[in-house]
C-alpha positions as CSV (number, residue, x, y, z in Angstrom):
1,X,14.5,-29.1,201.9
2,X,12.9,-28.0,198.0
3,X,14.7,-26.2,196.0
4,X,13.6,-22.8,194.3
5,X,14.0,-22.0,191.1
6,X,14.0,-18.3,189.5
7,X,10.5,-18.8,188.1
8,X,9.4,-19.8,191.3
9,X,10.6,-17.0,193.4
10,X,9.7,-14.3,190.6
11,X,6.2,-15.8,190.9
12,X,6.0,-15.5,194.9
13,X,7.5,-12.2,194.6
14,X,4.8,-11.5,191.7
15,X,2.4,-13.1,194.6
16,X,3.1,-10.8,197.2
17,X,3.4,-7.7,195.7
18,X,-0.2,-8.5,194.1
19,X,-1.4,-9.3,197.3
20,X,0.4,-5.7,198.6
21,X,-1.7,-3.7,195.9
22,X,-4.8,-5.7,196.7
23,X,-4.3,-4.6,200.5
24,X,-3.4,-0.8,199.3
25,X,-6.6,-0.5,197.5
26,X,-9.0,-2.5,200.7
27,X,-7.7,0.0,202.8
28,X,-8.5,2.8,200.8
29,X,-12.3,2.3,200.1
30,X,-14.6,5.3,200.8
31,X,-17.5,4.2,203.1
32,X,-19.3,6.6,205.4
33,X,-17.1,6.2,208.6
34,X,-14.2,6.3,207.1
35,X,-14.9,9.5,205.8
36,X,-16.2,10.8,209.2
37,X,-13.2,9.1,211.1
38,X,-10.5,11.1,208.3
39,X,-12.8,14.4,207.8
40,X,-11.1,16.7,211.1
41,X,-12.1,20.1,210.0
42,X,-14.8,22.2,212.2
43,X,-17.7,22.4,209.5
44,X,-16.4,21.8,206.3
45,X,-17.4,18.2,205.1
46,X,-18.5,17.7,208.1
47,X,-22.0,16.9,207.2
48,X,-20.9,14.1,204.8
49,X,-23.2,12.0,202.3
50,X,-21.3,9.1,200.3
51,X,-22.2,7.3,197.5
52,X,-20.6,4.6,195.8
53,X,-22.3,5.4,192.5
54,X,-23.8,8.9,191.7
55,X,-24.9,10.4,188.2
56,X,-23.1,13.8,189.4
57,X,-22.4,15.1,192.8
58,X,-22.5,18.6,192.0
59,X,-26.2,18.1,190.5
60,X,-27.0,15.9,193.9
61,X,-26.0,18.9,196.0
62,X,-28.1,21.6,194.7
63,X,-30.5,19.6,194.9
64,X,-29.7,19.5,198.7
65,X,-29.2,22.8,199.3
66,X,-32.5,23.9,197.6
67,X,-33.8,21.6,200.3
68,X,-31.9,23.3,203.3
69,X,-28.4,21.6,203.5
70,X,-26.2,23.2,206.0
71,X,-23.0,25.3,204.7
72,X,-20.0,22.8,204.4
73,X,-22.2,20.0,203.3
74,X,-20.1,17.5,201.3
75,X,-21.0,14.9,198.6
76,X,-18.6,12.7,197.9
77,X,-18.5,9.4,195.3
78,X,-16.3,6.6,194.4
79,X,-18.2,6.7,190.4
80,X,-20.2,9.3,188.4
81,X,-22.3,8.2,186.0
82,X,-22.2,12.4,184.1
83,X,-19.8,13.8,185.6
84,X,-19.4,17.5,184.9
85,X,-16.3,19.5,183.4
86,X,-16.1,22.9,182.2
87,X,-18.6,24.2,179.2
88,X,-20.6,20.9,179.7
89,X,-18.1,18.3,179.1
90,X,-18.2,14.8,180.4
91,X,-15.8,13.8,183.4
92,X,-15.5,10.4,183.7
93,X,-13.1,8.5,186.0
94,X,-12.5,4.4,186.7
95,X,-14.4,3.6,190.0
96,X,-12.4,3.7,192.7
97,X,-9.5,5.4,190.9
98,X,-10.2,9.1,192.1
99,X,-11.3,11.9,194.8
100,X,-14.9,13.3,193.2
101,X,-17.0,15.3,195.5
102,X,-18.7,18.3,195.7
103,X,-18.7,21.3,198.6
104,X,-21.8,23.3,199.4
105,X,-21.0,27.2,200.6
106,X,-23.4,29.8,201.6
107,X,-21.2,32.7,201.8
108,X,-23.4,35.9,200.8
109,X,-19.9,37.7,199.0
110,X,-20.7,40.0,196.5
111,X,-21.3,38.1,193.0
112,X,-18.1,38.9,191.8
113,X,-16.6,37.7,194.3
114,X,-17.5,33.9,192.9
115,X,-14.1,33.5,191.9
116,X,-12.6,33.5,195.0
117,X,-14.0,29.9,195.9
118,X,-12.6,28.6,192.7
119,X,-9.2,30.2,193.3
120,X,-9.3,28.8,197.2
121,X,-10.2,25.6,195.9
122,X,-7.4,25.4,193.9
123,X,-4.6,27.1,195.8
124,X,-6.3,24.2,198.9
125,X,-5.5,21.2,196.0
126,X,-2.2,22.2,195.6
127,X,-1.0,22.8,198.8
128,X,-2.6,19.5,199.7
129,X,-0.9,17.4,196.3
130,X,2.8,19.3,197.2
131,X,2.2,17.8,200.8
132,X,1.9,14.6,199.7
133,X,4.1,14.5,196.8
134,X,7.5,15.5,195.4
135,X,5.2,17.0,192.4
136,X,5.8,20.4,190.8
137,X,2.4,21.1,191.0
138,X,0.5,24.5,189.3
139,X,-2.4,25.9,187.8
140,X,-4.1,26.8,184.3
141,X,-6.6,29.3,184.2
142,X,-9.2,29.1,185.4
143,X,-9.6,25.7,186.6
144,X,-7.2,23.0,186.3
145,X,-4.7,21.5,188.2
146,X,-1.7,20.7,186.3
147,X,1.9,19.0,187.0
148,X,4.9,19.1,185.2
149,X,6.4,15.7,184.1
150,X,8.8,15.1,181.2
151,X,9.3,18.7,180.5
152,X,5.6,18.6,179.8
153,X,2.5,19.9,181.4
154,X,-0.2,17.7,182.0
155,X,-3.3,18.0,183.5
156,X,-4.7,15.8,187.0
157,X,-7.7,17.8,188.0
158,X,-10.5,20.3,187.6
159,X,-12.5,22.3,189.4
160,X,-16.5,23.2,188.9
161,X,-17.9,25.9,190.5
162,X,-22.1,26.2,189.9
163,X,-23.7,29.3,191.8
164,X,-27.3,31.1,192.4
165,X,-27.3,35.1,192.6
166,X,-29.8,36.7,194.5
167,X,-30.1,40.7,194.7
168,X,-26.4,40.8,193.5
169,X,-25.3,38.7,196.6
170,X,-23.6,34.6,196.3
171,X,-26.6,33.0,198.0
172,X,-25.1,29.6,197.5
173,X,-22.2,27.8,195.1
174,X,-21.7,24.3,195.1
175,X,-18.2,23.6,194.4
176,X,-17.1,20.1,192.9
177,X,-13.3,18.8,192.4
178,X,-12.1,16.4,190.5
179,X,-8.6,14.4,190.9
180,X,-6.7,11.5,189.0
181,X,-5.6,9.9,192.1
182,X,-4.4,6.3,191.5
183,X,-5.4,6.0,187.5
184,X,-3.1,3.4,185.1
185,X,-1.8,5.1,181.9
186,X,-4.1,3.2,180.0
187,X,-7.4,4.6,181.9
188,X,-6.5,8.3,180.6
189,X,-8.7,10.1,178.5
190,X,-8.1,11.7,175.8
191,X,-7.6,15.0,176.1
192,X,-6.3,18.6,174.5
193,X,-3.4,18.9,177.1
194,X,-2.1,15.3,178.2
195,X,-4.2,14.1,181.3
196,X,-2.6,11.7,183.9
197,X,-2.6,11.4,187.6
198,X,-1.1,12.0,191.1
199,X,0.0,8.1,191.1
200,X,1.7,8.0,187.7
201,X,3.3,11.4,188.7
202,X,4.8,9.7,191.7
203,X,5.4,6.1,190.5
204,X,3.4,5.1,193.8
205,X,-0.7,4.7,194.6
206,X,-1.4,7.6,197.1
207,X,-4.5,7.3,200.3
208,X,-7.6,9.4,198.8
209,X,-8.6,9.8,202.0
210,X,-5.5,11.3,203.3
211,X,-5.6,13.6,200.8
212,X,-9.3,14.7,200.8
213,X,-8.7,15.4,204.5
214,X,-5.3,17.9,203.3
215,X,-7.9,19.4,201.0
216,X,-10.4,20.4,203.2
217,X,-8.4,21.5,206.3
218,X,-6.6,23.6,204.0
219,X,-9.9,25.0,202.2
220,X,-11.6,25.7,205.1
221,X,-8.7,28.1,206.7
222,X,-8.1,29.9,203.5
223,X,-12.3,30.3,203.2
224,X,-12.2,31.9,206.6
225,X,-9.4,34.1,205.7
226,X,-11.5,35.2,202.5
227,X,-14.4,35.6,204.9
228,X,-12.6,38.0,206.4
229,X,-12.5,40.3,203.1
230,X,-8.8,39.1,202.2
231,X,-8.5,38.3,198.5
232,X,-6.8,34.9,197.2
233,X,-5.8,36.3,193.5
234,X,-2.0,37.0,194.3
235,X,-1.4,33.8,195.7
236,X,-3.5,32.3,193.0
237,X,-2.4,34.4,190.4
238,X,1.7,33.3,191.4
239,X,0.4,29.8,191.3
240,X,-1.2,30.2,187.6
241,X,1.8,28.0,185.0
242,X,0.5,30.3,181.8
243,X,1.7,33.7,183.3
244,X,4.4,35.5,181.8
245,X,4.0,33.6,178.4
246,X,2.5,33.9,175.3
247,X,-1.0,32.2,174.9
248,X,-3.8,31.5,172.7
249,X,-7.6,32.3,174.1
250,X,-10.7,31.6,172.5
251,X,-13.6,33.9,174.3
252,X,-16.2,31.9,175.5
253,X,-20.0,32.1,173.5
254,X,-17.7,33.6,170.1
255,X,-15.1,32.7,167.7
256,X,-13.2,35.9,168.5
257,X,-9.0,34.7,169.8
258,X,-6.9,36.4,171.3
259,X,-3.1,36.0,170.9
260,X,-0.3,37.7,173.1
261,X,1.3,37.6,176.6
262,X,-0.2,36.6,179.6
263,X,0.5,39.6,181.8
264,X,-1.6,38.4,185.2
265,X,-5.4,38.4,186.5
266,X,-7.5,41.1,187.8
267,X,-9.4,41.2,191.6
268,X,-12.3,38.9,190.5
269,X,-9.8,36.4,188.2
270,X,-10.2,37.7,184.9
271,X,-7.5,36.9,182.9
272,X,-5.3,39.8,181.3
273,X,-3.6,39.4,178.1
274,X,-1.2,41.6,176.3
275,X,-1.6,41.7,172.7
276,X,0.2,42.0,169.7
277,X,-0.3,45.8,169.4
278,X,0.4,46.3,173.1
279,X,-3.2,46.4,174.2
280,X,-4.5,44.4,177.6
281,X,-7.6,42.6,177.0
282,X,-9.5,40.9,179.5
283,X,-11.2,37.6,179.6
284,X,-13.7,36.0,181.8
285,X,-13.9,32.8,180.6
286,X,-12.8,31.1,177.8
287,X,-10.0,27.9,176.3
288,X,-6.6,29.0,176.8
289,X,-2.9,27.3,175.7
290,X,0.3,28.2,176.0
291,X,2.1,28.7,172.3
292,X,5.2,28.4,171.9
């Protein structure tokens, strides 16, 4: 019989654990028939085009739907070469690290009503991460999805929402998402509010696929609710981290900030602040950060 010594049995511990990763992350490569195997809504994502490497799949899905892609139509990739944020800002993620796809909707809502699909979007994400995860899990206007760790709020995902008006009616809005699903410390951008992701949140890598299918299933029954003429903003608004404190908001296309109390949203999302003289001022769009 040959002995063992502590180097050796750290080393085959180091070996199979290794091994254990490598088999995590095998199992959880997107390809096409995985997707369609996972994917058990009725019609949302179920017309499904994957690509391992894509310059943006919001861009690659207007393009579709100029060209006649069915409502529900999903574009999914494991890289993006440009990646879109907010204001034009780059989103760039590791291959293989995150959930990056895109949703095509045809919903003819009134064009104020564009909101909505961020806000469903969102309030879908969350449910889906909180499923998942032990996570305190939230929002911050108007896009991102934010969790809580170390006392400190940090920021996982975003959400892009690109639309074309026609006679005052939502003809079509492509919707993209964006999560830090299984992303090392040391792959984080830098960013205004810390980034990180799902997997550092939880000390554990998580299935992407398990969690694009939560994401969908959900989005699709609170899409059919909206349908219906019932309006997301209270749930969204209860799910937003800045209300009820003080904030800082640059207005988007000026210099002009406002300072004061978040106070809540109105029907379409708009942001309401209280300011220092007691008046509500709404914003559309815009940077916004919590002050102490």
């Amino acid at each position: 019989m040959t002995g063992c010594n502590s180097r050796t049995i750290l080393a085959q511990k180091s070996g199979r654990a290794r091994i254990g990763f490598l088999k995590k992350q095998m199992t959880d490569r997107l390809n096409q028939p995985e997707i369609n195997s996972i994917v058990k809504t009725r019609w949302l994502g179920r017309h499904v085009t994957y690509y391992p490497i894509v310059r943006s799949t919001n861009d690659l899905l207007k393009e579709m739907a100029s060209r006649g892609a069915p409502a529900g139509s999903l574009v999914l990739a494991d890289y993006q070469i440009r990646g879109k944020g907010r204001q034009g800002r780059h989103w760039e993620a590791p291959p293989t690290s995150s959930l990056l796809f895109s949703l095509l909707f045809r919903p003819n809502w009134l064009a104020e009503q564009a909101n909505w699909l961020t806000m469903l979007a969102g309030l879908a994400c969350l449910e889906a991460i909180t499923g998942q995860t032990s996570l305190k899990v939230s929002l911050k206007w108007p896009n991102d999805i934010v969790f809580q760790r170390h006392n400190q709020w940090c920021k996982v995902g975003g959400l892009l929402l690109e639309g074309e008006v026609a006679n005052g009616r939502l003809d079509n809005a492509v919707l993209g998402i964006g999560l830090n699903v299984n992303m090392d410390s040391n792959q984080l951008p830098e960013t205004e509010m810390p980034a990180s992701s799902l997997s550092i949140g939880v000390g554990r890598n998580l299935s992407r696929l398990q969690l694009l299918s939560e994401i969908l299933i959900r989005l699709e029954q609170q899409y059919e609710t909206a349908d219906q003429g019932q309006s997301p903003c209270q749930a969204w608004n209860s799910a937003l981290m800045i209300i009820g404190n003080r904030v800082r908001a640059v207005m988007k296309g000026s210099d002009q900030i406002i300072e004061g109390l978040a106070i809540g949203t109105d029907d379409w999302g708009s942001l309401q602040i209280q300011d220092d003289s007691g008046e509500i001022r709404t914003l559309s769009a815009g940077e916004v950060t919590l002050r102490s």
